[in-house]
N, C-alpha and C positions, 0 to 999 in steps of 0.2 A: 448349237455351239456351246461348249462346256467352259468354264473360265478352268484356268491349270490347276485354281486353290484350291477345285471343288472336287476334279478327280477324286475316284475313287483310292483311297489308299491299302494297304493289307491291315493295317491296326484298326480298322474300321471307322475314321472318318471321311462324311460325305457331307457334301454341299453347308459346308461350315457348322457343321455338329460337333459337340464336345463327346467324348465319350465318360460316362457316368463314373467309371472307376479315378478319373483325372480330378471329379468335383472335390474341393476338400468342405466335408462337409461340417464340419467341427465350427467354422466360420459362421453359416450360417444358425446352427445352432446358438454361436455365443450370440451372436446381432436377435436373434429373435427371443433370448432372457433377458438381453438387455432394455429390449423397447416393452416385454414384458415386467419389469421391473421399472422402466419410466410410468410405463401407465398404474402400475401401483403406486409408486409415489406418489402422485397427483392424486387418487384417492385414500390417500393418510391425510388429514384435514383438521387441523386445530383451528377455529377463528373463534375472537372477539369481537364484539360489533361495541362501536367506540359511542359513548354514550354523551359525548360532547367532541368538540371540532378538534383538529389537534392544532397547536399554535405555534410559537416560537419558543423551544424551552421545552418543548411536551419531548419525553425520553421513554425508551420503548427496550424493553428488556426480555431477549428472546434467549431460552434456555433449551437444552439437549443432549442428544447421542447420536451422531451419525451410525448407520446400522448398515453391513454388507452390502445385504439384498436393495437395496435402495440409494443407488449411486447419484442421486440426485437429490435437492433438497432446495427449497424457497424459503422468503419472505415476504409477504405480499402485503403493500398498503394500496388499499383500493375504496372505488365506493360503486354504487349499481346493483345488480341481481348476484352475489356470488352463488346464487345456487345452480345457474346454468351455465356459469363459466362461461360466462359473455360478458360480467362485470369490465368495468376500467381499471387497468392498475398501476397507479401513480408511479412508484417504487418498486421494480422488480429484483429481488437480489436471490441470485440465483448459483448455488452451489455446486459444481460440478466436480464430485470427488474422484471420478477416472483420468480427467483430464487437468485434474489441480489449478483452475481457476474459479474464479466467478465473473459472472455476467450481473449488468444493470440493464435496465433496459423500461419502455413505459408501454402500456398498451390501452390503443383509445381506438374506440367503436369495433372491438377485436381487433386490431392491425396493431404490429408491433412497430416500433421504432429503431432507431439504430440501436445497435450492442455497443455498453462498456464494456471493457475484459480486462485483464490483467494480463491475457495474453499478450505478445508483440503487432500491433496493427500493421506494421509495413511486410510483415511475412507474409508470404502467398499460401496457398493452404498445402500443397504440397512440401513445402520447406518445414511447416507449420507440425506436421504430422513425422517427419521423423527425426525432427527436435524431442516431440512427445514420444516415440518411442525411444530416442537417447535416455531421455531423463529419467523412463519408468525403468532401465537399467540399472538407474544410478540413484534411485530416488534416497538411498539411506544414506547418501552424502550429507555433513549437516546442512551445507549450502542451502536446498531445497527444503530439507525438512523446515526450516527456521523461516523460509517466505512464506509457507501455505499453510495455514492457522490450524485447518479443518484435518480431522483424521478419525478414520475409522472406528466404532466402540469410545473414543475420547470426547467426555464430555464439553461443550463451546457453550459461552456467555456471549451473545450477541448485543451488542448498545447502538440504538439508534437516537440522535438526537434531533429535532427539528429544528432549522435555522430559517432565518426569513428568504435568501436565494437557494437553498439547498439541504440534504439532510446528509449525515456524518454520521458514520458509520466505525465502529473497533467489535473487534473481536478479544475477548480474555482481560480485559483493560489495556493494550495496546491499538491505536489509531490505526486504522484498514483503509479507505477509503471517504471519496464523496461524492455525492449524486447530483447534479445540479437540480432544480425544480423542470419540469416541465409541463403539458397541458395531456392530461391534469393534472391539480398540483396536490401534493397530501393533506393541503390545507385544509381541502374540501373531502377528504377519504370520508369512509361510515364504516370501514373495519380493517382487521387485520390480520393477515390468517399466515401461519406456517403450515406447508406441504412436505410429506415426504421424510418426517419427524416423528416416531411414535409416542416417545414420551416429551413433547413440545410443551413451555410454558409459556405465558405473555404477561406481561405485567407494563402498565400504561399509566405514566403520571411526569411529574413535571419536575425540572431540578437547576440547579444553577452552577455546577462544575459539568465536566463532559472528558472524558470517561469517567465512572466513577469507581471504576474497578482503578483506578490508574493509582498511584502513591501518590500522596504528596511529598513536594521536596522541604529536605529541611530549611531552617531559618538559620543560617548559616554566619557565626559570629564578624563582626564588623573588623576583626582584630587579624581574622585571616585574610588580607589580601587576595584577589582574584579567583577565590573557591569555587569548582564548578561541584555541583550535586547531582547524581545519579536521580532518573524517576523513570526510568525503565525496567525494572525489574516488575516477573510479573508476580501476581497476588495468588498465594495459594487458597486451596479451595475453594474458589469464586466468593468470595465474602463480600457485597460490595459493600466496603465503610476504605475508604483512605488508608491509609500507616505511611508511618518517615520511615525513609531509608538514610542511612548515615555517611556512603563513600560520599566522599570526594578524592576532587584532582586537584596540589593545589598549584601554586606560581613557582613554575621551574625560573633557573638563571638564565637560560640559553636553550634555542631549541634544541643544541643537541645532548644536553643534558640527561641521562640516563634517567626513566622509569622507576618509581620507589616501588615496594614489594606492598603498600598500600595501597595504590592507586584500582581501581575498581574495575571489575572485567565488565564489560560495556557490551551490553547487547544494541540489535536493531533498534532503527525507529524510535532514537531519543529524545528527550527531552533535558535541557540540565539546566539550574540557576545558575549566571554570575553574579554573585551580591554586587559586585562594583563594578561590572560592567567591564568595558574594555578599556583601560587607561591608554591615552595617547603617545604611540610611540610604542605602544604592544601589539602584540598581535595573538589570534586564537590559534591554535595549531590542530589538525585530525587527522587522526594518522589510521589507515583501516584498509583493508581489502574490497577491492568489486568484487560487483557478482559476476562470473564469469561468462554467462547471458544478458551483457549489460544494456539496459531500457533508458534509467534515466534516477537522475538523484538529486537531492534538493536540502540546502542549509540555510537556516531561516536565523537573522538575531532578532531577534523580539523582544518587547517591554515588558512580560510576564511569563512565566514557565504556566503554560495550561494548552488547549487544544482547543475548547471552548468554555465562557464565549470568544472568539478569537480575538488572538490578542494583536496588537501591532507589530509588522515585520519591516524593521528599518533598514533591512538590508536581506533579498530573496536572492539566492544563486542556484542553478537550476541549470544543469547537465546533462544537455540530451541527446543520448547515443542513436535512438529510435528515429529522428530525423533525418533523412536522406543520409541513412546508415552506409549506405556503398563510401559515403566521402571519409578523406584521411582523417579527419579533427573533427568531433564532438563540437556540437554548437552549447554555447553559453549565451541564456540570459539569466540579467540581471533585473532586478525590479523592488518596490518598495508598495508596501500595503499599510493606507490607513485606511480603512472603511470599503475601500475600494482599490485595484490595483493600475498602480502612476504606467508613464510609457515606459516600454520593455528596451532594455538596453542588450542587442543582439550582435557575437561575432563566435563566428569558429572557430577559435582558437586551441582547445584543448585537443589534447594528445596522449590520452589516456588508454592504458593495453588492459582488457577485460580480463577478469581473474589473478590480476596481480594488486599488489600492493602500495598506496599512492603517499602523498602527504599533503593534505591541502592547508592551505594558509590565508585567515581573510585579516590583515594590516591594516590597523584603523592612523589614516593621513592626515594630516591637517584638515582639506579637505573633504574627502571622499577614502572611500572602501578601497582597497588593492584585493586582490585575488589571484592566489600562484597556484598552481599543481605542480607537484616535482619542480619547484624552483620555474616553471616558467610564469611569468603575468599574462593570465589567462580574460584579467578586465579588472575595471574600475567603475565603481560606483559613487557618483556625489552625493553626500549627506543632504536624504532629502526629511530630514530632521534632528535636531540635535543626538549625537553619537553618543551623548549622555545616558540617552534614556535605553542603551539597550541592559537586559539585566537576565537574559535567558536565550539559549543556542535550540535550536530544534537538528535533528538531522536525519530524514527520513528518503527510502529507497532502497536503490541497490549500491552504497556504500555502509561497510559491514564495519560502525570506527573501534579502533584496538585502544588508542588512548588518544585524549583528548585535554590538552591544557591551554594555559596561557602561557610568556614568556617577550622577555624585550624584541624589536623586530632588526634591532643597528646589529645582532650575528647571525642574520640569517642570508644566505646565497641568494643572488638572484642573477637571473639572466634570461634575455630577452630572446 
């Protein structure tokens, strides 16, 4: 007995054969320079072997040129045999320039561990994959250009710093990620090698800001009220020494008060001083675009404009779209870091449409924080330290802010 699918047909297939002129062969051609071109990377090998333990404060300064033929590209803090590439590796940071992410990840007794990614975790790999072919359409959008640091021919300043739970990581002097510590820890590394890097440098020693590529912000006179400073802006020619940047934003009357032709064009992933903090009965205002692939975003008031060593966050608000993303509203928490982070204050509240334009609003109460988007109150947070002491805004992710001030909170809308 023949099944029907196997008959014989007139274009000559039989018993589930493909016919040769159907293969596209082009495919498998690209898949097989591609894995030839991984396994070249992996032998491109820069290592230092660390001539003392690294500690807290030890900073690690990886320089380069991503190059074509070599779509892949590491960092590895590890310790054991790297000669057989059976070593442990504490710290794996791992570039992946076709697919515009990086991975973290740890590897003990050869067996790797879970993946960080910067990709979206809750997508399934099929969804995953032609999101990636949307984007590599679109990629000279500036939207993308502006998330993914790494780029072909263009030289990158990698910073790594060591902290006692974790190591922190920027690219160019702007803050990229963090890795938590795991087993093992880089505590205990004995080198440090970049793959897949031809002209890779390393430079290992110890420091007490974090980035150091980053600006410093100005010292912002006493006489100006409510001044926020600009320290995002990045540093030309990877110089790493500091410099002041001079924008500010300063205290509008009212939020709806029109933009001055001074006010400063605000890249990602900021940083800004309030010299005087948030006077009571004010409120911060950010006004910016999502990213249209929205993951999740995060505004932090803190006691000091820096990244490390970290400073205190008296108020964390954190936006997370990636969280059982099928539901109507964005889940929000709220939370406060001194040393350690207090219990998370969690509801779904927000109603935020990706790729559009928002206004967030964090209202310092008698009390406690208030938190609106687009006018609604999204949460509140209880002052779990005096409201005094904040004197610096962080705002990092996928909210893109356009401008950012202060302003009284009695003319602003609200509605529940």
């Amino acid at each position: 007995m023949i099944c029907v699918s196997c008959v014989k047909m007139d274009y000559g297939v039989e018993e589930g054969t493909i016919p040769r002129d159907f293969i596209e062969y082009d495919f498998a051609e690209d898949a097989l320079d591609f894995e030839s071109q991984l396994a070249e990377a992996r032998e491109v090998k820069f290592t230092q072997t660390l001539t003392e333990p690294l500690s807290i404060g030890s900073h690690i300064i990886c320089t380069g040129t991503p190059s074509d033929d070599l779509p892949w590209f590491a960092v590895n803090i590890g310790s054991g045999d790297i000669d057989s590439g059976r070593g442990d590796i504490a710290v794996h940071f791992n570039v992946r320039l076709p697919q515009n992410y990086v991975v973290r990840n740890t590897r003990r007794h050869n067996k790797w561990g879970p993946e960080e990614t910067t990709a979206f975790q809750t997508l399934t790999l099929v969804i995953y994959s032609l999101i990636f072919l949307l984007v590599s359409l679109i990629k000279k959008l500036v939207f993308i250009s502006r998330l993914f640091p790494f780029k072909i021919d263009h030289p990158f300043t990698i910073e790594v710093v060591v902290d006692e739970k974790e190591t922190l990581w920027a690219v160019d002097g702007v803050q990229y990620c963090s890795y938590a510590h795991r087993n093992p820890s880089p505590l205990i590394a004995e080198w440090v090698q970049v793959t897949g890097i031809r002209d890779a440098t390393l430079q290992i020693q110890k420091t007490d800001i974090f980035p150091t590529l980053a600006p410093s912000p100005v010292e912002v006179s006493k006489s100006l009220p409510g001044v926020l400073v600009l320290e995002s802006e990045l540093v030309d020619n990877f110089v790493c020494t500091p410099y002041q940047v001079s924008n500010y934003v300063p205290l509008r009357p009212s939020i709806d008060s029109l933009a001055e032709a001074s006010e400063p064009a605000w890249q990602p992933n900021a940083i800004a001083t309030l010299s005087n903090g948030i006077p009571e009965g004010h409120q911060l205002v950010i006004y910016g675009r999502l990213r249209p692939l929205l993951h999740s975003f995060a505004i932090d008031l803190m006691d000091t404009a820096r990244e490390w060593p970290r400073p205190n966050v008296l108020a964390h608000v954190n936006v997370r779209a990636y969280f059982e993303s099928q539901r109507e509203r964005q889940l929000v928490v709220l939370n406060a870091w001194f040393g350690e982070w207090g219990p998370e204050r969690r509801q779904r509240t927000a109603r935020l449409i990706p790729g559009s334009h928002t206004k967030l609003r964090i209202v310092r109460q008698p009390a406690d924080w208030a938190i609106y988007a687009d006018d609604l109150l999204i949460g509140e947070l209880e002052f779990r330290a005096s409201a005094n002491g904040v004197r610096a805004v962080r705002i990092r992710g996928d909210l893109y802010p356009e401008q950012v001030y202060l302003c009284p909170a009695t003319s602003s809308p609200i509605r529940e």
